[in-house]
C-alpha positions, 0 to 999 in steps of 0.5 A: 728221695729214697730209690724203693728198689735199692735195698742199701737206699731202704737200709742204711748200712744194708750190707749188716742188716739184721736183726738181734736175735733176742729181737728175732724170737721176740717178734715170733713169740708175739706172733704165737700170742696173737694166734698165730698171725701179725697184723704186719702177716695181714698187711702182706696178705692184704697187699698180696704180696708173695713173702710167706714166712720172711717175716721177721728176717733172720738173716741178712739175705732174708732181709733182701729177699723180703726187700725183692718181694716187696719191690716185685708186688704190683702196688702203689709206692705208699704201700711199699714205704708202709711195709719197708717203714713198719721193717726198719722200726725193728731196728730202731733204737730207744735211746736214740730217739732222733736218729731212728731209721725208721724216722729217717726213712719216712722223712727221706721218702715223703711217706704220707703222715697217715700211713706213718701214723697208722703202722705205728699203730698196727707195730705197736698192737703186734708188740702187745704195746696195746695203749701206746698202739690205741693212741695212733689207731684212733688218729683223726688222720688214719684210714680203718684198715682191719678194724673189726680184727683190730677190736676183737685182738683188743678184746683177747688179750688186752690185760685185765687193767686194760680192759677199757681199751676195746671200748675207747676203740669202738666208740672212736673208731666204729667198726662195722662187726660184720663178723658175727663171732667178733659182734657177739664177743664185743657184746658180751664184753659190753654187757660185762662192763655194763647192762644198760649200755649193752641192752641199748647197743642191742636195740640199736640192731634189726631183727633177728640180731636185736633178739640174739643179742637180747638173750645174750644180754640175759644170760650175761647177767644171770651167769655171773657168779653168785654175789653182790655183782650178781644180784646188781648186774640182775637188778639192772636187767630187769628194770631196763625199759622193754618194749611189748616185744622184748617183755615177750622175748624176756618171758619166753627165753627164760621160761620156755626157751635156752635160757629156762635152764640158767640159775634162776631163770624163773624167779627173774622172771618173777622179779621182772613182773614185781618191778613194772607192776604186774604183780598177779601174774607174779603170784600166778607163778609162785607155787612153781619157783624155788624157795632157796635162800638168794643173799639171805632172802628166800622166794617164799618171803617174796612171794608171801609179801605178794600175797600179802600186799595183793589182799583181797585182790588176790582171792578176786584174781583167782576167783574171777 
């Protein structure tokens, strides 16, 4: 077993120690990538352990001072071992993948396999390895510390090829987004990568939040760059099946509401009606929405195919 208190029983070979200093600045810049702060920063902060600014240790002595501050913390030995574990993976070597002391130390002090698993995880999202760090953070076997953080990083700066990362996490994991900040910003990457998943995701809340999120879904759709992606994020938009509610939610945002200004806004509204079959109250608006010309087809082809297919329907709508 280790003894945690004696910093050459953590540290193999302690009186060297230290690390690279190529090793030294890499670790702060990703920190400067990540905004500013580790998830191992959170893991200190969260076991309220007094190491400002120990992290990464230049020097030897830095080592050993982080080392005292860590054995001083009133915490359980599983949390000290998940620290000095996450620590001694800085100075593990690729190459040799069977004499890694961070493996070491784990096996020589029992350290539970969860914990182990899990600061996998959290070492790999601080080194931005992002899928090698999603493949431990959603083991069975690990208990959800900083979730919501954890999916909003996902969501910030995982690259573009990686995108469908976020989503695998919050499928698997299921964090709570008790963050308005970070709910919203998953939703709209929802809403990017699908309408209808979105659309459902938002009914699955309680108003006001259902509402909020419904007007985000809109604008989502109707913010997109003009184009085929567009028009087809559009087409799905209004053939989503509203209850009476959201049809009045729908009607109101972008007629009377924040979203009357978005590009489009009233003809959506047209479309809307064309598509779950109330057609006169599609023409009732058809002197007031624009004829510009939308992927080579104008509003008033539209709005004259209504009037044409109303007949005399039409004159007895607006005579009646």
């Amino acid at each position: 077993m280790v003894v945690l208190d004696e910093f050459d029983d953590v540290f193999d070979n302690g009186s060297e120690q230290s690390l690279t200093h190529s090793d030294y600045e890499e670790i702060r810049e990703h920190r400067r990538r990540l905004d500013g702060e580790l998830f191992f920063d959170r893991l200190l902060k969260l076991l309220r352990v007094n190491a400002p600014r120990l992290y990464p240790p230049k020097t030897n002595d830095d080592l050993r001072e982080l080392h005292g501050r860590i054995v001083a913390a009133p915490i359980a030995d599983h949390n000290k071992q998940s620290l000095f574990y996450y620590i001694l993976k800085d100075f593990d070597d690729e190459d040799q993948r069977e004499e890694q002391p961070s493996l070491d130390f784990a096996n020589r002090s029992a350290m539970p396999g969860r914990y182990r698993v899990y600061v996998d995880g959290l070492w790999e999202l601080d080194h931005l390895n992002f899928r090698k760090a999603l493949d431990d953070l959603t083991d069975p076997s690990c208990i959800p510390t900083f979730p919501d953080e954890i999916l909003d990083t996902l969501l910030r700066h995982t690259p573009m090829h990686e995108q469908d990362l976020a989503l695998i996490y919050y499928h698997t994991v299921s964090p709570p987004l008790a963050n308005e900040i970070i709910r919203d910003s998953f939703f709209k990457h929802l809403a990017k990568l699908s309408i209808t998943e979105a659309y459902t995701f938002s009914r699955q809340r309680s108003d006001p939040t259902q509402r909020h999120l419904f007007e985000l879904l809109i604008t989502s759709a109707l913010k997109e760059e003009m184009g085929e992606a567009r028009a087809a994020r559009c087409v799905e938009l209004v053939n989503l099946p509203f209850d009476k509610e959201e049809e009045e939610w729908f009607e109101e945002y972008l007629i009377d509401g924040n979203g009357k200004s978005l590009h489009g806004a009233k003809d959506t509204v047209m479309v809307r009606r064309i598509a779950i079959g109330k057609m006169r109250d599609a023409s009732k608006e058809r002197e007031q929405l624009s004829g510009r010309n939308m992927n080579g087809v104008t509003w008033n082809t539209v709005k004259n195919g209504i009037k044409a297919g109303l007949g005399a329907r039409m004159e007895a709508y607006h005579s009646g």
